[in-house]
C-alpha positions, 0 to 999 in steps of 0.5 A: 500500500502506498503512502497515505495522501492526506485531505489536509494535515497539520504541517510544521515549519521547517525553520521550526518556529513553532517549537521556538514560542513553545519552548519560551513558554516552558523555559519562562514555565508559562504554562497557562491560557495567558501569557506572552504567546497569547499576547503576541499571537494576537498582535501579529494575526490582527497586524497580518489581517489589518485589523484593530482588535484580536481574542485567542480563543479555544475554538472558531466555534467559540469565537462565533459564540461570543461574536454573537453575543457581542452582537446582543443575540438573545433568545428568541432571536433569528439569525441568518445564516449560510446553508452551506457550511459546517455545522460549528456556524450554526451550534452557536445559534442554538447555544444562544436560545436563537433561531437560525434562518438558513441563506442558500448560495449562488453558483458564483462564490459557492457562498451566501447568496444575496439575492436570497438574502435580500428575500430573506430580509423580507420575510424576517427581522433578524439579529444577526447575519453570519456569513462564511467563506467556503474552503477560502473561497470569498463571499461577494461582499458588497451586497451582503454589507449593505442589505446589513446596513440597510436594516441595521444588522451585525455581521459575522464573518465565519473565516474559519477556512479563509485566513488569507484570503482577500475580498477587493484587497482586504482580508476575509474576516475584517469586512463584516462588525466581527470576524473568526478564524479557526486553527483547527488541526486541518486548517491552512495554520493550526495551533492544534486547536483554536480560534481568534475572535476579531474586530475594530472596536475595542470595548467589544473585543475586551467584553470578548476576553471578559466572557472568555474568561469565565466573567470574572468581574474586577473585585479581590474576591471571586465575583461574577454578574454575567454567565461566562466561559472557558474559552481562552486559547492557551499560552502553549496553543498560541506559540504554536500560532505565533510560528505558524503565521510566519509561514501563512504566505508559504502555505497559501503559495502552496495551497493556490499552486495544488489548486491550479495543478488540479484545474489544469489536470482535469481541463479535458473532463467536460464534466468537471469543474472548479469554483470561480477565482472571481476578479475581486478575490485573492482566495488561499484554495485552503481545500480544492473542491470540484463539482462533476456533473454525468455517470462518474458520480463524487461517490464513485470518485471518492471510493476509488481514490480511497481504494488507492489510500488517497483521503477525499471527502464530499462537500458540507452537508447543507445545514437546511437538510440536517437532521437537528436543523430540519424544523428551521426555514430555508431561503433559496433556490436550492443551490446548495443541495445540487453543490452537495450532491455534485461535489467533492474536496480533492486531498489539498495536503500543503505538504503533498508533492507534485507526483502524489497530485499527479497520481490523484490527477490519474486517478480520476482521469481513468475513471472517465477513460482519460 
């Protein structure tokens, strides 16, 4: 059996880096969920992303939590929010005691559709709207910020899968009133687990902390006034982060590179194709997925490459179409079920060479007698 090809596995920088911040913190025995590497991990994401405001926190599913508790989503509230997507942008929603609205997605981006949105806005009142950039592909932005200007609406950028991705220049995750980001182990960098809460105002992002931090309130003893959490990242966690940001450009390269090679390899398949790169974005391709469309079905694709090692997986299951889900309302076209049913993510592995891409590439193309 030939050596595993992998979706998209953790991977360490050569120089190290990673293993530097971490043994700062042990050799300082800083060992805690504050500390140097959290402060600086901080800095440097919101410096790299040009945004005024960061929180390290334990998970993007937490710091979509907290953003919409920064939003003053309560319970009973709706929240809008992409269909497609995994489900961390929607447990959240419930945590609150909210209601979630799901939005379909449009051909173009793959992500929240406007046009369903704008019908959305007329059918409800919501709190909030979170919209996600899919495998670091950008939403269109411009409509969805002003139909959330037009009716006085926070958003929430889910760019769990999009750290370094660009929308006219700026980066995903800064457009909207707070962003996310995640640093799960497959992500583009990871800190092994761990997410980062951003935003420009100040106030917000220290109530962020404050939640995160179990809502101790300032008194010599131990007081609390509001419900809080354990999610702040860890000293350890955050060094990881620190090492790893140095090679965010290294790892888009990468992933835009393995992306191409794809879209390239398959040209002559009529009935592949590949998401837009539209002339607005700069996405980092952190996973390249494809849609196939005739008898070679993404099932049948994705078992053949499991029967030569190779990991793929089929796209998000729209969250309208979850069980839990089901009782929620669903604004659209139906987009997203025929994303779902006709799509696949080829393995996008950072550290995957050229012939193991080439060998997927064969694969695939023996399937339609290539």
């Amino acid at each position: 059996m030939e050596k595993r090809i992998l979706l998209s596995s953790p991977h360490m920088s050569d120089e190290k880096f990673e293993e530097q911040f971490v043994q700062e913190a042990f050799d300082t025995n800083w060992i805690a969920p504050l500390g140097k590497n959290v402060d600086g991990f901080e800095k440097e994401l919101a410096q790299y992303v040009g945004i005024d405001h960061a929180a390290a926190l334990s998970s993007g599913t937490a710091a979509i939590h907290l953003a919409l508790k920064a939003a003053d989503v309560k319970a009973g509230d709706i929240v809008f929010c992409q269909s497609l997507t995994f489900s961390a942008s929607v447990n959240p929603i419930i945590y609150q005691g909210a209601k979630p609205v799901f939005i379909d997605s449009d051909y173009d981006t793959w992500n929240m559709d406007p046009k369903a949105l704008a019908k959305a806005f007329e059918l409800y009142t919501p709190k909030a709207v979170i919209v996600v950039h899919l495998y670091g592909q950008s939403a269109d932005m411009d409509p969805i910020i002003a139909l959330c200007k037009k009716y006085n609406v926070s958003l929430i950028e889910d760019a769990a899968e999009s750290l370094g991705t660009t929308y006219k220049g700026k980066h995903t995750g800064t457009l909207g009133d707070y962003g996310i980001y995640s640093f799960n182990g497959n992500k583009i960098i990871t800190t092994s687990g761990g997410g980062m809460f951003v935003c420009n105002e100040a106030e917000r992002t220290e109530k962020v902390r404050f939640w995160s931090t179990q809502s101790r309130d300032q008194a010599a003893h131990y007081q609390h006034s509001e419900i809080g959490y354990n999610y702040r990242m860890s000293n350890i966690s955050a060094g990881i982060g620190r090492g790893q940001l140095k090679v965010l450009d290294d790892r888009v390269t990468k992933k835009r590179s393995i992306f191409a090679r794809y879209k390239a390899g398959l040209s002559d398949i009529s009935e592949i194709t590949f998401p837009n790169e539209n002339e607005w974005e700069f996405s980092n391709h952190w996973l390249s997925p494809m849609l196939v469309r005739g008898k070679v079905t993404p099932t049948i694709i994705l078992e053949e490459l499991e029967k030569h090692n190779i990991e793929g997986r089929p796209l998000w299951k729209p969250m309208h179409l979850q069980p839990i889900f089901e009782e929620f309302d669903f604004v659209g076209d139906k987009v997203a079920e025929d994303l779902f049913e006709k799509g696949l993510c080829l393995p996008s592995d950072s550290k995957m060479s050229e012939a193991e891409q080439d060998r997927v590439i064969e694969i695939i193309k023996s399937l339609f007698g290539e």
